[in-house]
C-alpha positions in Angstrom: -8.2 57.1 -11.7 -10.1 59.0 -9.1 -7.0 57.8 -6.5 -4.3 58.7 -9.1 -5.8 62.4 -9.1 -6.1 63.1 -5.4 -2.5 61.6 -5.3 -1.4 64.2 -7.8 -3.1 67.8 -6.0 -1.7 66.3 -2.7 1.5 65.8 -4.0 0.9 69.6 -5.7 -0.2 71.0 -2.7 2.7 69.8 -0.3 4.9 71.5 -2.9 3.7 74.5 -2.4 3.4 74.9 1.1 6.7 73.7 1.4 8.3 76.3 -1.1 6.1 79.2 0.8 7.6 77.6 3.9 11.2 77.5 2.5 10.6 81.2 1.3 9.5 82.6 4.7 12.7 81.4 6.3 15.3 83.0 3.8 13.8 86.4 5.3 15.8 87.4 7.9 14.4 89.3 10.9 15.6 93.0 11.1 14.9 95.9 13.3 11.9 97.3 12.2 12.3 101.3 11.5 9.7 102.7 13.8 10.1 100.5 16.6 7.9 98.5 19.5 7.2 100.5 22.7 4.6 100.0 25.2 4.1 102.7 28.2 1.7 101.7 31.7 0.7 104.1 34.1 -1.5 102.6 37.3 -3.6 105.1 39.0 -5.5 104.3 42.1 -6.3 99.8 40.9 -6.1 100.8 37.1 -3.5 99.6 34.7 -3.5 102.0 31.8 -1.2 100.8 28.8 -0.6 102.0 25.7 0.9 100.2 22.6 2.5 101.7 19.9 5.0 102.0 17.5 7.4 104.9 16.8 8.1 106.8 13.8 10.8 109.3 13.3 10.5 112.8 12.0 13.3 112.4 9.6 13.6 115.9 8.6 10.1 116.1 6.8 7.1 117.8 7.1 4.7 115.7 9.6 1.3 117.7 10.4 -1.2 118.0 6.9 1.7 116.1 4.7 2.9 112.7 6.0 0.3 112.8 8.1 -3.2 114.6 6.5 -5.4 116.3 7.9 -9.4 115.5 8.5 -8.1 112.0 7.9 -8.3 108.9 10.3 -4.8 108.0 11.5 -3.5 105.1 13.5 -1.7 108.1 15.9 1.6 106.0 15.4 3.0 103.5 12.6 2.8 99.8 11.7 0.3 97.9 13.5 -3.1 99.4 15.3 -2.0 101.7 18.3 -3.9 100.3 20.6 -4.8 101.4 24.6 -6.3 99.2 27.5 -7.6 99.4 30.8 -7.8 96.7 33.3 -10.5 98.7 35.1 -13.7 101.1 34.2 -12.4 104.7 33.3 -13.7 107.6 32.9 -12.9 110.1 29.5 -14.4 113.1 28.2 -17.2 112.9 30.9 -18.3 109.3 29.5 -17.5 105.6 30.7 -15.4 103.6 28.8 -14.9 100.1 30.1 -12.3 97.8 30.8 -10.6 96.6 27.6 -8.2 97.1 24.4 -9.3 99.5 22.1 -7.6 100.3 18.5 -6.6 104.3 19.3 -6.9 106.4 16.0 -7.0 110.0 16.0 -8.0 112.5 13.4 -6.1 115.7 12.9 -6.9 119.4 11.6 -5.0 122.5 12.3 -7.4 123.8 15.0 -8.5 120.6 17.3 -8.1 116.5 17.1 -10.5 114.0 17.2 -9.8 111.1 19.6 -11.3 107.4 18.8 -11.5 104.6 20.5 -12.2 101.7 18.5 -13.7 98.2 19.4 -11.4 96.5 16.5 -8.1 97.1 18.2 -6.6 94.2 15.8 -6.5 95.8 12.7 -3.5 96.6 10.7 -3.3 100.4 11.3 -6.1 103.0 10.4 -6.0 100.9 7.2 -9.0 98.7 8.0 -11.0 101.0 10.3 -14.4 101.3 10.5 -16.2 103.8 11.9 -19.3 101.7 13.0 -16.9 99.5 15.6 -16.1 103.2 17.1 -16.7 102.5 20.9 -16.1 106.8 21.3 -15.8 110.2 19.9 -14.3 113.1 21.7 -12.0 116.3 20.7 -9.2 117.8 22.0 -6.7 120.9 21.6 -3.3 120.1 20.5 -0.4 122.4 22.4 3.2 123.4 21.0 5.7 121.6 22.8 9.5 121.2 22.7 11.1 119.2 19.5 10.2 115.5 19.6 11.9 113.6 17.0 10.4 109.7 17.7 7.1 109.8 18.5 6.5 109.1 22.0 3.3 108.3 24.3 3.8 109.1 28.1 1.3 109.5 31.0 1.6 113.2 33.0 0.0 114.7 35.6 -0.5 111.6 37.4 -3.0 112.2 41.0 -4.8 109.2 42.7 -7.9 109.6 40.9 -6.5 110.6 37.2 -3.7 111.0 34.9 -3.3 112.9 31.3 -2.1 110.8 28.5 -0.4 112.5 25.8 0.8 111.7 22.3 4.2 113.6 21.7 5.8 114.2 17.9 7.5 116.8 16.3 6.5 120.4 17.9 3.0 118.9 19.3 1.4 117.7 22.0 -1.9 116.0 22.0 -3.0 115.3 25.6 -6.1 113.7 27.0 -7.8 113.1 30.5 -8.0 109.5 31.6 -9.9 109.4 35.1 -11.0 107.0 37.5 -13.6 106.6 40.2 -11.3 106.1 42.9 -13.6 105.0 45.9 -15.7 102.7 44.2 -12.7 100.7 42.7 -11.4 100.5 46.4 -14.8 99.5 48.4 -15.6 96.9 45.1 -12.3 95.6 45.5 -12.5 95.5 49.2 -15.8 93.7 48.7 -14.5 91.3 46.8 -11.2 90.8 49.1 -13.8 90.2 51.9 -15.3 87.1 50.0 -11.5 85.2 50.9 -9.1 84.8 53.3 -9.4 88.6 54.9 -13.0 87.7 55.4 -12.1 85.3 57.8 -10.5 88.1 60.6 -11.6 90.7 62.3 -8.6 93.2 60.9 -10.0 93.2 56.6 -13.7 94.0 58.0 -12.5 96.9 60.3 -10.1 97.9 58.1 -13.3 98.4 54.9 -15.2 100.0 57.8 -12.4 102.6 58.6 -12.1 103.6 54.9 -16.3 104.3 54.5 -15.3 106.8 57.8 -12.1 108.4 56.4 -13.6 109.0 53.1 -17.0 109.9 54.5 -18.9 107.7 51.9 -20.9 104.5 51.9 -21.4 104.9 55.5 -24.3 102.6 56.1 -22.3 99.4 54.7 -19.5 100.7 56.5 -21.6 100.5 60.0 -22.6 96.7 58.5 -18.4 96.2 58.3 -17.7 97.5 61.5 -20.3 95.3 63.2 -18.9 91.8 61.2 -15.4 92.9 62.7 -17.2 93.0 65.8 -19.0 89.8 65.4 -15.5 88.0 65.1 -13.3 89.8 67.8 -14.6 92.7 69.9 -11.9 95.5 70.4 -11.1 99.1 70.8 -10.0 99.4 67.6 -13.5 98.4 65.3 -15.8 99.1 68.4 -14.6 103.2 68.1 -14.7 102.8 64.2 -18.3 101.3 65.1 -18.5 104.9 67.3 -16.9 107.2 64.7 -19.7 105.8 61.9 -22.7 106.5 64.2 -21.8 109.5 65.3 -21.6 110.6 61.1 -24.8 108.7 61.2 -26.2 111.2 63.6 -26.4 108.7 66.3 -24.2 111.0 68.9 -26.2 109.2 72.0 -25.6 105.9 70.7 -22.1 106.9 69.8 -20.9 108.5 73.0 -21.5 105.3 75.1 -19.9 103.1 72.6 -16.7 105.8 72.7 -16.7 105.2 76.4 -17.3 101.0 76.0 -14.3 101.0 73.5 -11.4 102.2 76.1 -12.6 99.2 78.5 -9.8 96.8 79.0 -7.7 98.3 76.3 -4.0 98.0 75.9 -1.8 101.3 75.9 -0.4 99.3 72.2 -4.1 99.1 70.9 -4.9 102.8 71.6 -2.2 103.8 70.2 -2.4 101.7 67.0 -5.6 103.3 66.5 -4.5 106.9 67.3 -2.3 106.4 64.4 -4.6 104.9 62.0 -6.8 108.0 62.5 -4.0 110.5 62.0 -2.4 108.4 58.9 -6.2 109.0 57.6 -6.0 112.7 58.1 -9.0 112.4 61.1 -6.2 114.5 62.9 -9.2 115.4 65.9 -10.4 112.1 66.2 -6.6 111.0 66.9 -5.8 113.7 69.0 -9.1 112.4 71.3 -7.3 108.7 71.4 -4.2 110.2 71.9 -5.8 111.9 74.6 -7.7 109.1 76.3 -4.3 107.2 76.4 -2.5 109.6 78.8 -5.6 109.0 80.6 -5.6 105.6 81.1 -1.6 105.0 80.6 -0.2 108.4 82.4 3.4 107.2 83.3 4.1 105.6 79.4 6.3 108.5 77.9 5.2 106.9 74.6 1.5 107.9 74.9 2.9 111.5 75.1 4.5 111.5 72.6 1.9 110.0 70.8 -0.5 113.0 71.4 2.6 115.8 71.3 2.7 114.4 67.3 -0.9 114.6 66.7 -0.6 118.4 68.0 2.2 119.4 66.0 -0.1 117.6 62.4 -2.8 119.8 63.5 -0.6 123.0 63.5 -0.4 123.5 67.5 3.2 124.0 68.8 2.5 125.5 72.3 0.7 121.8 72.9 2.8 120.1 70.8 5.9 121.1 72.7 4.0 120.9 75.8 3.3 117.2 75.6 6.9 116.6 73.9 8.9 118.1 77.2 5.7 115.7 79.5 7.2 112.7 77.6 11.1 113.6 77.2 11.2 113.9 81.1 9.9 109.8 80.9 11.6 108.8 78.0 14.5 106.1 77.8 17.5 107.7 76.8 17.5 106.1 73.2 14.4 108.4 73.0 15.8 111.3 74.2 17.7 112.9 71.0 15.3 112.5 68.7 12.4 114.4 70.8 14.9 117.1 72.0 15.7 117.7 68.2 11.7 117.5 67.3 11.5 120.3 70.4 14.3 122.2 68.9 12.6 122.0 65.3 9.1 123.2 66.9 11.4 126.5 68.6 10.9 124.8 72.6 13.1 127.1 74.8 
């Protein structure tokens, strides 16, 4: 009897999962009205996404009617808007880590309330609770040109920040979204280090140079010049070694490194290194490899040239055209053209 029963809800049961399953696929899968969008901005190592979906104005009244005021709304339609990073930001002054976060925002006719909420899975604002509410912070919305779809897009975009903004109707609702620039790079140099890179002298160097440029984490960068060192001694990390002491205060120690560097160095070495100081902006410290080149290489044409470009960064056209006219008399002629137009762009007679 017992069997004859279980036989009977199974039999049930199977029936009604496949009706439900018969049901679902008569529905036919249409466009929806607000549609899928996603926009990504990286700034610096940080993907920034945001995920959203799109309603239309549609000729009605959007700010306090279709959408209230002093009321939690999923800043978009359908599912939870949500917004992700793949690295630490920084917003409104506070931390907010790496991960997806429901975005919500509440509106009044004077300033908005922007929330980022732990439960990004939620269906809308419809489930949303205030306790999972990772942050808080306010903003001014500003009149804007006519939007009719509501559209997300990232502005103002620098190598340490960029403004998101939420776009609809006659309004624009922007917020700050910035990023600790120098500690993403020397973290993910760290971590780079730990591989392949780790393995040559170029990755080490290369960390080391950056602490130098940047003028920050100077003691580890001394300890990355010095591994460079450790696995192939050359001008190139032993003046980076030089450039960090002499930041350090160390001018003695540095002075006789500077002049240890330049032993047995190619003309190609110093003037890979010349350039990596002037791509960094150290226009001085290029102009004194540049320098110490014509010194040791006096008949290359390239090494003048080399030192003429430095001049003209820095702003210097009398030495700039100086050294351009010392290297076009020693150029090859497939040279030749483009220094006598840089000479005639400087205003050489």
């Amino acid at each position: 009897m017992n069997s004859q029963l279980y036989y009977w809800l199974g039999s049930i049961f199977l029936v009604i999962l496949f009706s439900v399953s018969l049901s679902a696929q008569q529905n036919l899968t249409l466009p929806d009205a607000s549609q899928h969008a996603t926009v990504m901005q990286q700034v610096g190592l940080t993907d920034i996404k945001i995920d959203y979906h799109r309603p239309g104005v549609k000729e009605r009244q959007i700010w306090g009617v279709l959408v209230p005021y002093n009321t939690v709304w999923r800043a978009g339609a359908n599912e939870n808007t949500t917004i992700s990073f793949s690295k630490d930001v920084i917003i409104a002054g506070q931390k907010v880590p790496a991960g997806v976060y429901g975005l919500h925002m509440i509106p009044t006719e004077t300033d908005w309330t922007i929330i980022f909420n732990r439960d990004y899975r939620a269906w809308g604002s419809f489930f949303y609770v205030e306790a999972n509410d990772l942050m808080r912070f306010k903003v001014k919305p500003q009149s804007t040109d006519f939007q009719e779809w509501l559209m997300y897009s990232f502005d103002e975009v620098t190598p340490n920040s960029t403004t998101a903004s939420l776009n609809w109707d006659k309004l624009k609702i922007p917020f700050k979204i910035e990023i600790d620039l120098h500690k993403q790079i020397l973290d993910d140099m760290a971590v780079q280090l730990t591989g392949l890179p780790g393995f040559f002298w170029q990755g080490w160097n290369q960390a080391a140079m950056y602490c130098y440029v940047n003028s920050i984490n100077l003691e580890e960068g001394l300890k990355w010049a010095e591994r460079s060192i450790n696995i192939n001694k050359n001008v190139t990390n032993t003046y980076t070694k030089a450039l960090i002491l002499a930041d350090l205060n160390k001018g003695l120690e540095s002075a006789e490194l500077k002049k240890e560097a330049f032993k047995n160095a190619s003309e190609v070495d110093i003037n890979n290194l010349g350039y990596q100081l002037l791509n960094g902006g150290k226009i001085d410290d290029a102009i004194e490899v540049f320098q110490m080149n014509t010194e040791l290489y006096p008949n290359s044409w390239n090494a003048w040239d080399s030192l003429a470009e430095a001049y003209m960064n820095k702003g210097d056209k009398k030495l700039a055209i100086q050294n351009y006219t010392k290297a076009l008399g020693m150029a090859p002629e497939s040279q030749k053209d483009r220094i006598k137009g840089t000479l005639a762009q400087l205003g050489a007679k």
